[in-house]
PASEBA-1860 file (N, C-alpha, C; in nm, 3 decimals):
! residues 84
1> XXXXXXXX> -0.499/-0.290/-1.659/-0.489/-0.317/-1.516/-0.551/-0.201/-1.440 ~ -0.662/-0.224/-1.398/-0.711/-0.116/-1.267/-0.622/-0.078/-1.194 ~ -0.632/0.035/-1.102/-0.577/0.124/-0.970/-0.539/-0.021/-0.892 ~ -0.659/-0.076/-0.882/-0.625/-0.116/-0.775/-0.561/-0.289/-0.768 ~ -0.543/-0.344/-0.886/-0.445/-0.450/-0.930/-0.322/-0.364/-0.935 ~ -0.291/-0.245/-0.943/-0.186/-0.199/-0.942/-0.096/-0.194/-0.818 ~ -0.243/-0.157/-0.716/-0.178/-0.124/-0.578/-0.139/-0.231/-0.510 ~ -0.268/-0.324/-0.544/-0.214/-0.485/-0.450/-0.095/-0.536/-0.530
9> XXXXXXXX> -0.025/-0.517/-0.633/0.092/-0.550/-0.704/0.178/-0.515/-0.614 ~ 0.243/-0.350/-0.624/0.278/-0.280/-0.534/0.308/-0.316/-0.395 ~ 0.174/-0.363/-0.340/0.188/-0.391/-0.193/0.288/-0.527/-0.197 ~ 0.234/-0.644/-0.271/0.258/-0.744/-0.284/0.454/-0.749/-0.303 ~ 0.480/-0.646/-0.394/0.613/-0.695/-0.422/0.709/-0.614/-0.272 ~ 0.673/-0.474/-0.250/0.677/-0.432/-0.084/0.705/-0.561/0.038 ~ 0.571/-0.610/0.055/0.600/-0.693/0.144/0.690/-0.798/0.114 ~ 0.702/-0.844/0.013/0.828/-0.936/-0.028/0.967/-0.926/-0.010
17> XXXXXXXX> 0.976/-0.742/-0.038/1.128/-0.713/-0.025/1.150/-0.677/0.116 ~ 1.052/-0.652/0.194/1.073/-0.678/0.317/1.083/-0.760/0.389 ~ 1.014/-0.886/0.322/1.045/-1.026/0.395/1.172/-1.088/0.339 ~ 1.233/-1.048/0.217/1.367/-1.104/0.187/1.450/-1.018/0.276 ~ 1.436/-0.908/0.359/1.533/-0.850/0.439/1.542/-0.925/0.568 ~ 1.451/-0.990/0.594/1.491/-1.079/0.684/1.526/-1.256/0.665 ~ 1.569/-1.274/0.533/1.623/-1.388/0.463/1.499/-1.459/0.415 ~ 1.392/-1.442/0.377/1.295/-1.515/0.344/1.331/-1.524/0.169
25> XXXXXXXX> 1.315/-1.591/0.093/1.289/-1.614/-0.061/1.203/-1.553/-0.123 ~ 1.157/-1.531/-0.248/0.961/-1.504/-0.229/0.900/-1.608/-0.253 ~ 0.932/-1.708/-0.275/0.859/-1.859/-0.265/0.841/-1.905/-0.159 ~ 0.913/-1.800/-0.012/0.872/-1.876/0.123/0.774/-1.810/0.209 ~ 0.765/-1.689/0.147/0.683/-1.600/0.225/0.559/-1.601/0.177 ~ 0.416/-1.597/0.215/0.318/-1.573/0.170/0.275/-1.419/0.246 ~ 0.247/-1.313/0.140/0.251/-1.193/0.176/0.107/-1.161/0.217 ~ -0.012/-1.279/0.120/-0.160/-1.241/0.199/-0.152/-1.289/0.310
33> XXXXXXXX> -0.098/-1.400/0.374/-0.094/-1.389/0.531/-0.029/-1.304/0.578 ~ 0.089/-1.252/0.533/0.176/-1.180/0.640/0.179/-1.212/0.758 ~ 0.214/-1.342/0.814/0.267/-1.368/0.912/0.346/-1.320/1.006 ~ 0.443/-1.249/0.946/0.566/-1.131/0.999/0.525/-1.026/1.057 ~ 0.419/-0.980/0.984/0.394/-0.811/1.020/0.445/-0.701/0.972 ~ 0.465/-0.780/0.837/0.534/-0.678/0.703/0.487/-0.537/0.661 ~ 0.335/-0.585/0.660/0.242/-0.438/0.653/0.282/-0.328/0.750 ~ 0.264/-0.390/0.907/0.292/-0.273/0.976/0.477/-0.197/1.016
41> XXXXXXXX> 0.539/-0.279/0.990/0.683/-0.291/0.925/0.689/-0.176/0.812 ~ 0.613/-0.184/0.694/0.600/-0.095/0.604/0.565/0.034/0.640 ~ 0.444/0.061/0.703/0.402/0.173/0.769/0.461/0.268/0.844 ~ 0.539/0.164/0.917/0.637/0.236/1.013/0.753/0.315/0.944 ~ 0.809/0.213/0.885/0.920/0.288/0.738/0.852/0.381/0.669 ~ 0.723/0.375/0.620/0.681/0.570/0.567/0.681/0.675/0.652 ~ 0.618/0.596/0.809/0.611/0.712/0.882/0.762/0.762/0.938 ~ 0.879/0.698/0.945/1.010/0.731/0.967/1.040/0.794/0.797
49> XXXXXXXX> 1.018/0.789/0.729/1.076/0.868/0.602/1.018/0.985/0.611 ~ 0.864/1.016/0.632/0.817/1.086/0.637/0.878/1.213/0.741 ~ 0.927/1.173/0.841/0.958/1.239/0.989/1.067/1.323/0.951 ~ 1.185/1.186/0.873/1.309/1.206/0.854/1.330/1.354/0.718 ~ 1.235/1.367/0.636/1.228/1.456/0.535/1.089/1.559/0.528 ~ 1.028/1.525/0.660/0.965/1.649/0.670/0.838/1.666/0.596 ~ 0.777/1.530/0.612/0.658/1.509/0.515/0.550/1.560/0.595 ~ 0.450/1.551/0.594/0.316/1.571/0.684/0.248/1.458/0.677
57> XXXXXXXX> 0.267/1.328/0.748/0.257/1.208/0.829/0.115/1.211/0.839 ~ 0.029/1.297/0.893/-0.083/1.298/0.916/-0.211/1.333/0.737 ~ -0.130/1.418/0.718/-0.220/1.472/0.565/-0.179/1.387/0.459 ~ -0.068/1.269/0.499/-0.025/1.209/0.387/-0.131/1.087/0.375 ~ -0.157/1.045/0.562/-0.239/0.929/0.569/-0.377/1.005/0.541 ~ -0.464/1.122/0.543/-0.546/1.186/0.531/-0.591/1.163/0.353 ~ -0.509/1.196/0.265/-0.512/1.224/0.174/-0.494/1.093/0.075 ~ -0.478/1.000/0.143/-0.431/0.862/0.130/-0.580/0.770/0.104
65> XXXXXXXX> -0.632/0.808/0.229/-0.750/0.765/0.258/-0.887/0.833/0.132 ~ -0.854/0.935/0.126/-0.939/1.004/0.023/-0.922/0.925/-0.170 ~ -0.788/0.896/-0.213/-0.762/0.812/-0.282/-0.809/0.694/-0.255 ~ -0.799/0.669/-0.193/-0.845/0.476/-0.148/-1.004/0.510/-0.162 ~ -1.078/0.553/-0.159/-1.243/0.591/-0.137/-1.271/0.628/-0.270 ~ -1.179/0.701/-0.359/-1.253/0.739/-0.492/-1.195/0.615/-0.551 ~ -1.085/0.508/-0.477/-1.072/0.363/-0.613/-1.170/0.325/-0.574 ~ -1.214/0.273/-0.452/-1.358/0.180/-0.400/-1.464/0.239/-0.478
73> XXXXXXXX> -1.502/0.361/-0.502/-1.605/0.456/-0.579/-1.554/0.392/-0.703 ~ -1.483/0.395/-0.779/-1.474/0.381/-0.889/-1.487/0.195/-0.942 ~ -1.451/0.135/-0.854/-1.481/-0.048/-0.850/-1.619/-0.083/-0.862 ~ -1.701/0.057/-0.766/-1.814/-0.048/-0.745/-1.944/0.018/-0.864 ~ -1.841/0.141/-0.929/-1.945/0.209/-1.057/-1.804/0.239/-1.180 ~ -1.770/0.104/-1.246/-1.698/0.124/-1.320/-1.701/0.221/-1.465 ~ -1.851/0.249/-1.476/-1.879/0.288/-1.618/-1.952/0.416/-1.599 ~ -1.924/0.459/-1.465/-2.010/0.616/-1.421/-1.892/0.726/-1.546
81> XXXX> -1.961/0.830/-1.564/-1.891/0.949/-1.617/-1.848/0.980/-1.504 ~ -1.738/1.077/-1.577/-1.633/1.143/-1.514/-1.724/1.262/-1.456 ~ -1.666/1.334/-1.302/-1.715/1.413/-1.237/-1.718/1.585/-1.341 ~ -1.816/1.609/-1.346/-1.818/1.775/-1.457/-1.759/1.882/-1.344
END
């Protein structure tokens, strides 16, 4: 399983347990629509955890973004060598 079947897993079961917090099933919710606004629901809950324990909110989404760019790098040249 790639990074990034991992992450849309991840996301996927996330938005679920957030839509069962508001009584949904997971057979009722479809999480690629997100109808609800589960995603930004989610976001908001890192950035309140983050606040609440003193994370760095800004370097977390910074550093976040830098991961997300070397999976896309790595999708679209699956068989490149590793950086020397």
């Amino acid at each position: 399983m790639s990074t990034r079947d991992t992450m849309l897993e991840i996301a996927r079961e996330a938005i679920l347990h957030r839509a069962s917090r508001d009584g949904y099933a997971p057979d009722e919710y479809a999480p690629v629509e997100d109808d609800e606004g589960y995603v930004i629901s989610l976001l908001i809950a890192l950035h309140h955890w983050c606040q609440a324990h003193g994370i760095d909110w800004p370097s977390e989404l910074a550093r976040s973004q830098d991961l997300f760019d070397e999976d896309l790098a790595e999708l679209a040249c699956p068989f490149s060598a590793p950086p020397i």
